[in-house]
Structures are given as C-alpha cells and as structure tokens.
N, C-alpha and C positions, 0 to 999 in steps of 0.2 A: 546651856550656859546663860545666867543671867546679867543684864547688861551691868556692865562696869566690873564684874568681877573679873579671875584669872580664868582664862581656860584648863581645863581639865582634860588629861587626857584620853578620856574614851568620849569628849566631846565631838560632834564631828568637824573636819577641814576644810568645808566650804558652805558660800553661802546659798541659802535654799531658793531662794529669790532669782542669784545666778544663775542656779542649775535648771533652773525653770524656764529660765529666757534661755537656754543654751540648749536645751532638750528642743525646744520650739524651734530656734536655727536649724539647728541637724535635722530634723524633719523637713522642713522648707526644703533643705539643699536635697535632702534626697527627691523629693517632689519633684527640685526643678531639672534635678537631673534624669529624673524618669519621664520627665514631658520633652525633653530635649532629646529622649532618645527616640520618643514615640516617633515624634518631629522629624526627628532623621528617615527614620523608617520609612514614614509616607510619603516623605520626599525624593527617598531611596525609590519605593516603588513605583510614585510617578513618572518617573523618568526610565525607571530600568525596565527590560521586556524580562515579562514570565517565564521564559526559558531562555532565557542567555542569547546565543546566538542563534539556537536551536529554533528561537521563535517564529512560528508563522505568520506572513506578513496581516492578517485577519486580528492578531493578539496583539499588534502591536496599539500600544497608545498616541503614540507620533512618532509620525513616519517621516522620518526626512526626504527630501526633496531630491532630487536626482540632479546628477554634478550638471555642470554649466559642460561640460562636452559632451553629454548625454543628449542633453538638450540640441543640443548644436544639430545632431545626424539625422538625417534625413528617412523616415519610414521607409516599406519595399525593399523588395528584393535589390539586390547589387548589381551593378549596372554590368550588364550580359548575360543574365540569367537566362533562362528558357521559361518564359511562363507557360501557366499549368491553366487558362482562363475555360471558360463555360465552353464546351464543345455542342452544335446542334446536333439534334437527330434528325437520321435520313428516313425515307420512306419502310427501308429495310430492316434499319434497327429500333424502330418505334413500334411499343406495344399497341397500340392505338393511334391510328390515324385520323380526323376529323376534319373534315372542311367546313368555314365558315364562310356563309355567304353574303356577299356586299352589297349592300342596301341598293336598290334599282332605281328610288326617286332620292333627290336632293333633300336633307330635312331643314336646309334654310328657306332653300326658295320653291321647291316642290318638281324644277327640272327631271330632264332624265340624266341619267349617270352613266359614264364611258366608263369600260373596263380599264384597267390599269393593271393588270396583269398580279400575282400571289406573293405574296409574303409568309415566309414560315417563320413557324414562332415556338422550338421546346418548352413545354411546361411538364417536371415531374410533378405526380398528382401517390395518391397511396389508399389502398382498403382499409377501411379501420378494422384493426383486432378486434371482432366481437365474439362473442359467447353464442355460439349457435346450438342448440337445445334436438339434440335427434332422438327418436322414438322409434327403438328397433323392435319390430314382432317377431320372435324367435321359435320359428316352428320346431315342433319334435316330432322324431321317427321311433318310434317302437320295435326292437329283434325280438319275434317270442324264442327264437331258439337260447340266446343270450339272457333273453330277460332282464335288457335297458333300452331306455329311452336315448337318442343321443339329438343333438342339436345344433344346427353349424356354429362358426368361430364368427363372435363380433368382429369386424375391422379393423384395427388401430386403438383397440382398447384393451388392457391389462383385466384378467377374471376376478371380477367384485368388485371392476372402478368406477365409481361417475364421471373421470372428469377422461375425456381421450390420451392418449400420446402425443397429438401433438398441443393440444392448450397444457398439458401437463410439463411438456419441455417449455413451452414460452413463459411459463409461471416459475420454474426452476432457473431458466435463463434473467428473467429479471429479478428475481428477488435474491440470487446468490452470485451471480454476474456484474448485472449493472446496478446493484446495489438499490433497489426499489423497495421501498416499506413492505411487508405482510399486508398490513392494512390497503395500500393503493392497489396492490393486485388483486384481492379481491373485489375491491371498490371497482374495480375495470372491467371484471368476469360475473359480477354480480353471484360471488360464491362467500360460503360460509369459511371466517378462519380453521373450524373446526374440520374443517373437509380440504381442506387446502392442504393443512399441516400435517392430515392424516394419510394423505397421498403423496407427498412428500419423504414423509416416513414410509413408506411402501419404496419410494424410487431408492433413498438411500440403504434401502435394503438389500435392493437389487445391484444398486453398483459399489459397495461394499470391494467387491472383491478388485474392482480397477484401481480402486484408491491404494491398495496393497501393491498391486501392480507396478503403479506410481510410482512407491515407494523405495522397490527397489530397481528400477529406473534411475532414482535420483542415487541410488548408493555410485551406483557404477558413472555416475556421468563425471566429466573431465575436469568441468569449474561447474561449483552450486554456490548458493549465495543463504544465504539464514538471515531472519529478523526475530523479534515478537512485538504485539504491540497490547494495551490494555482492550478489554472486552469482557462487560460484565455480565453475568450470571445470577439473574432472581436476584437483583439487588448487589451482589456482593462481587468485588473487584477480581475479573479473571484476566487469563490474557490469551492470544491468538496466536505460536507460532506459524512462519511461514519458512516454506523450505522448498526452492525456486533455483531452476536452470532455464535456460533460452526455450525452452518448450513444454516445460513440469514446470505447475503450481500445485501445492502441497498446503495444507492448512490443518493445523490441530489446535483446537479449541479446547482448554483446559483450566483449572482452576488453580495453576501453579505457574512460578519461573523456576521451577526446578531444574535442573541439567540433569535430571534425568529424563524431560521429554524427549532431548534433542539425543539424547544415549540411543531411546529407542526408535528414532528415523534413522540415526546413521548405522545401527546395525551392531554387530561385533568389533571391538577395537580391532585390532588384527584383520578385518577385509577393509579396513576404511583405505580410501584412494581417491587421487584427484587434490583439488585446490578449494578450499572453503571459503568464501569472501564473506567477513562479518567485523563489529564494531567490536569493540574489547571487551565484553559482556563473559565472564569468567566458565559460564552454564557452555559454551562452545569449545572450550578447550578440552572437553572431552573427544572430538575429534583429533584423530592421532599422524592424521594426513598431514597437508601443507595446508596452512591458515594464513589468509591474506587480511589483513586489518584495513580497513573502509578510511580511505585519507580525507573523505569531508569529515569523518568527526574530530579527525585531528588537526583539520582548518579548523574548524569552527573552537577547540581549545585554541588556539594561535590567534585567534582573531580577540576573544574571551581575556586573555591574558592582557594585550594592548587597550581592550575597552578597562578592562578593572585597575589599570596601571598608567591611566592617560598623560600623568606626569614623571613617569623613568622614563627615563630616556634610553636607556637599556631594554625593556620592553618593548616601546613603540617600534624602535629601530632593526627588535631582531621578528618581529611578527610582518613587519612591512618586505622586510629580507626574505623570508621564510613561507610566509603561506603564497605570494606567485608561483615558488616552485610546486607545491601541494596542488594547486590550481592547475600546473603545465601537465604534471603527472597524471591528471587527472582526466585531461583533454589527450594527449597524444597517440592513445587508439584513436581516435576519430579522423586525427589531421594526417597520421601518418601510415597510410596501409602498409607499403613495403615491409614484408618481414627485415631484412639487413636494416634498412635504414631507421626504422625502427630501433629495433635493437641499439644500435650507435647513438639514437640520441638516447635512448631510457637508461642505458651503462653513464652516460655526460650526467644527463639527469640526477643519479644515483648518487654520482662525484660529487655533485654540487650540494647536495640536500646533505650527506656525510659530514662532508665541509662545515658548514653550518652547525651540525650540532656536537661535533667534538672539538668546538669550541671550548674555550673558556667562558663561564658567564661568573656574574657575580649575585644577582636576583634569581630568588631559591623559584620562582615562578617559570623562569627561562629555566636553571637546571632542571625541574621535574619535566617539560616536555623535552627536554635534550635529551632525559632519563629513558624516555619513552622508548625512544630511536635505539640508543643504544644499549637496549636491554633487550628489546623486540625485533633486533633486524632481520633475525630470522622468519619472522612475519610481518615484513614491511616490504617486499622488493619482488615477490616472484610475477610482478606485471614486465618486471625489467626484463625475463626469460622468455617468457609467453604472453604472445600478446593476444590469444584468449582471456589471459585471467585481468579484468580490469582492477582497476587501485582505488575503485568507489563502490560502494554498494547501493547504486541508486536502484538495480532490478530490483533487490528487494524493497527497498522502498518503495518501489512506484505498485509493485505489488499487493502490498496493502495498504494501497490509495484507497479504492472500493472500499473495504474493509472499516478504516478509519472512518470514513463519509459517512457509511452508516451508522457506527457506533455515534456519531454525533445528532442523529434523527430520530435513533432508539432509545431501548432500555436497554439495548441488548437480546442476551438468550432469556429465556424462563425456568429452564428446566436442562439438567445432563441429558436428556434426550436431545433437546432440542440442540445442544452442545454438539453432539453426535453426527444427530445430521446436518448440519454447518460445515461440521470438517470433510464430511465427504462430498456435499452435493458443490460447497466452494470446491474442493481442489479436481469433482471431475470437471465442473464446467468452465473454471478461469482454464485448464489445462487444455480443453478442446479448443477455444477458444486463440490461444495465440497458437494452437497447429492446423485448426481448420477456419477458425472463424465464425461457424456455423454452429451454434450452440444449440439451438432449439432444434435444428434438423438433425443434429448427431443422435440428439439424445430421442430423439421420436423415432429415427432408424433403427437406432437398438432395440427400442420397445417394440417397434413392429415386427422383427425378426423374432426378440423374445418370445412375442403371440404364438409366432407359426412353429419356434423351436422352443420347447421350455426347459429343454437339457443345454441352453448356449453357453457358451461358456464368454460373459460377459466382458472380462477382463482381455481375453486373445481376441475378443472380436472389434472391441473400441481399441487399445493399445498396444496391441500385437504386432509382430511385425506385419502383416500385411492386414491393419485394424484402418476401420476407417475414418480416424484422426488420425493421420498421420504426422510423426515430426516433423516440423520446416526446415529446409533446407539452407535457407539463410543462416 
C-alpha cells in the first residue's frame, strides 16, 4: 500500500515494524521464562535430597542439625545397665604368657631397686595372613601287576590347585563376605587375578549344589524377606536379587528386574507358604502366600508427602499423626516379647492406624496413601498375628549392605560367568556365616573332606540336617 492512498484489500493488517518488535518480546518472554525454570530447578536441587526420604545421610547436601533435646541427653549406656568393659586374662586362659622384667638399677639416679611386687597387663596381639609358599615332593609307586604308577594325596589341596583350602576359604570369605576388592586380596596374597578368579570358579563349581539346597530351604521357611538392588555387569546396568530368612542368604545376580527371577526361587505357585516381607515392587506378587509390605517404605511416603506439601495443613497434620504409628509398628517386636501382650497392643495398633486412613481427607496426596491401606490390608497387618513376621524389611536390607558397599568400590561383575559365581560363592558364605560364623573354616572343612571323599555329597554335608553349618537357634 502506498502512502496516502486507500487500503486495499489483499493488503495486509498490520504493521511490519510492530510485528517485529512483537516477535522480539515473545522471544524474550519465552527466554525469561525458560531461565526462571532453570533457576527453580537448581534451586529445587540444592536444597532437595536425591532420593527423597530414601536418601543416605552420605548424599545429603545439608544436613540439619539435631533438635535441641537431642542435644540435651546425655551419651552411655542408661543408668543401670550392666557394663560389658575389657575383661583381663588369667594365666589359664592366655595364649602366651610373658614376664617382663623390672629394671634392677635406678635410671635417674643409678641406686638399687626394691621389688614392688607384678602387675598384669592383657594385650591381644594377631599372626598376620600371609601367603606361605610349600613345595611338596610327591613320590610315586609303581604296580607291575596293575600297570600304574599311584602317588599319595596332597593335604588340604583340591587336584590341579595352587592355591590350598584354606587361603582358598579366606580369599572367598573376604571378597564375597566382607565385601573386599578382587584387587586387595590378591595384593595381600601376592597372587595373580587370573589365578584367583580361576579357583574361585572351581569352588563355585563345587558348592553349586548347596546354593540349590538353599534354595529350597528358603521355600519352606515360615517368614523370608526379598529385596533387589542395582549391580552392574561389563558396564551395563544389572541387579542382585536377595532372598533371606534368619539363617539363609540367597543372592542371584542377573541382568534383569524381571519377576520372573523371584518366580524361580519361590518355586511353583501352588507349594508357596509362609509370609513374604517385601516393599511394593509388583515382580513379588507372584508369590501366592502371605505378603507383608515393609512399613519404612511407607514412612518414608508419609514423611515425602509432608516435606513436598510444607504449607497444607492437611498434610503436615495427617503425616505428623500417622507415621509415629508406622514407627511403634515397627519397634514393638523388640519392646514387647510376651506373645498375649503383644498381640493386644498390635490389634490397638491396628485400630488406630484404620482410624487414620478411613478418614476423610480432602488432599489427593493424603487420599493416595489412605488408598494404599485400604486397598492392601490384606498385606499390611500379618505382624499383628505373628509376631515372627516383623512389619519392616530391614533383614533384607541390612543384607545387602555388603553387596551395595561394594558396588560403590567397583565396576561390578565383568562377565555372566563371573555373574554366576557371585550368586553362589555370596549366598554359601553370607549363609554360613550368620549360622556358624566361621566362614573360612567351613569352607576349608568341606574342601578337606572333599580331598579324602570325592563322591561327598556337598550340599547334605555343609546344610544338611546334621551339616556342619548349622542353623541358629536364636
């Protein structure tokens, strides 16, 4: 359109000039509101923990400070306690006895020195684990009637091993027990990974059949408990189930969270029995028993709810109401042995926590965990019956403490072999372990016996009834 004339109309309706400065706003504003959300974000994360409540006090950014009556109490034991302090040793029960004799001249002034009668003084002292290097000359006997050579049995060594049964147990005891590098235990034995790994793979060969044993051990026991946790493999994200009762640890190392691993430790639907204790992880509901749902992860939603909702008053109010009870539930095997009494408060217990969620609420955050209760009560309460099955799944967690520890030291595994032997040489030696304690000696007895029997039957002789791991009786 030129100026002064009429407009025309296929001219267009606005000026170019405007739209130009107006394109240029609407850009800004998107800008500022994309830097305002950045802003939130990293503000958001500096203050918030990485996993919710779930966070380890190690991840935390700032740590708050512990309340003023925290402060207040006083360390030690409670006043009446029975202390537990250094006990000496007597002539009797000390491995070594030593007298140390008292100087005869004065060293200030050079006098003589009057006896003053002993003082005894316990010091534990220890052998160091070394690597001792034996060189066995192995004579041979010749049968002409047979027409072989035969030649006696090394001691305490598997045929074709370098390394014995018993450095062979303390190298299996720490590196799948107490959680010790590959790397440091050979660094301690002055041995090759190669040789290490490769005898390893020989022992998981051999207890193979205990870990099966295990297995169904765990089907049949009264309360088991499940977790998984990540564990990687050659780089790539796997995970570790564990599958644990008061005396069986069970570990399968896999490159799935399928629910089909946990299908093939509990066996066939139809024998499953007993009481499960697990977080709400959907892979466990193929257990067809009794399922106990683990009440810290449902504190820790309860707690989650009132940090993300600091200003309803409706939330604060029904989490501050709510999780003590999840707390008491949580504690009252410990406080209350008596079976009756027991029972009488965990049915109160029960009243009260009911109470609470068939409430009315009006915050959709309150009704989802009300939802929880009242959708699942049928796996939320069988601690109120038996006061075997606890309402926390802290065994399994504490279970794969180890486990976690090291994944934060490693790479992990390298290879499904090495996958393999993980699951077995973990679950026989955490499992000897809380029934005998003696991980390195169990597992050197079996190998020594192995020598002398090579028909043993490994599994009846470590877990058998009369194996010598025995379950604890606690």
């Amino acid at each position: 359109m030129k100026k002064g004339s009429s407009p025309l109309p296929s001219d267009p309706c606005f000026c170019p000039e405007c739209l130009a400065k107006q394109q240029i706003i609407d850009k800004q504003t998107e800008d500022i509101k994309r830097l305002k959300d950045k802003l939130r974000r990293q503000e958001r994360t500096a203050k918030e923990e990485p996993f919710g409540a779930s966070t380890p006090s190690s991840q935390k950014l700032v740590k708050s400070s512990s309340q003023e009556e925290q402060r207040a109490k006083r360390g030690g034991a409670v006043c009446g306690h029975k202390g537990h302090g250094r006990k000496s040793a007597s002539h009797e029960t000390a491995d070594v006895v030593e007298q140390i004799r008292a100087p005869s001249v004065c060293p200030d002034c050079g006098g003589i020195l009057e006896p003053r009668g002993a003082r005894k003084r316990t010091v534990y002292d220890c052998n160091p684990v070394e690597k001792t290097t034996r060189l066995y000359v192995n004579e041979g006997a010749y049968c002409a009637h047979c027409r072989k050579t035969f030649r006696g049995t090394v001691p305490g060594v598997l045929p074709r091993s370098i390394i014995s049964n018993t450095l062979l147990g303390h190298i299996a005891k720490w590196h799948y027990h107490d959680g010790l590098t590959a790397g440091c235990v050979c660094r301690q034995f002055g041995l090759g990974e190669g040789t290490v790994f490769g005898r390893l793979k020989a022992l998981a060969q051999i207890l193979e059949p205990a870990k099966q044993a295990l297995i169904e051990q765990y089907r049949k026991s009264a309360v088991k408990h499940a977790d998984e946790t990540g564990w990687r493999n050659d780089g790539a994200n796997g995970y570790t189930w564990a599958f644990l009762t008061k005396d069986i640890s069970i570990f399968e190392c896999r490159n799935t969270r399928a629910g089909s691993v946990a299908e093939e430790i509990f066996g066939e639907a139809d024998t499953h029995t007993g009481t499960l204790v697990v977080d709400r992880y959907a892979a466990y509901n193929k257990f067809t028993g009794n399922i106990q749902y683990c009440f810290e992860h449902l504190k820790r939603d309860v707690i989650k709810l009132a940090t993300d909702n600091p200003d309803n008053k409706e939330c604060v109010q029904f989490s501050e109401t709510f999780r003590p009870l999840l707390c008491e539930a949580m504690t009252l095997r410990t406080k209350e042995k008596d079976p009756v009494l027991y029972r009488e408060k965990a049915i109160d217990l029960r009243r009260r926590i009911e109470c609470i969620v068939n409430k009315s609420a009006r915050n959709p955050s309150v009704q989802n965990i009300q939802s929880i209760f009242r959708e699942n009560a049928h796996r939320l309460y069988h601690w109120v019956e038996n006061l075997d099955v606890p309402a926390e799944n802290n065994r399994a967690e504490r279970g794969l403490r180890t486990l976690v520890i090291a994944r934060k030291i490693s790479f992990g595994s390298q290879s499904e072999q090495g996958l393999w032997v993980r699951s077995i040489l973990m679950s026989v030696a955490n499992t000897i372990a809380l029934r005998n304690g003696d991980v390195a000696g169990v597992i050197k007895n079996t190998l020594d016996t192995l020598v002398d029997n090579p028909k043993l039957d490994v599994a009846e002789y470590l877990f058998g009834k009369d194996g010598i791991a025995k379950p604890s009786t606690a």
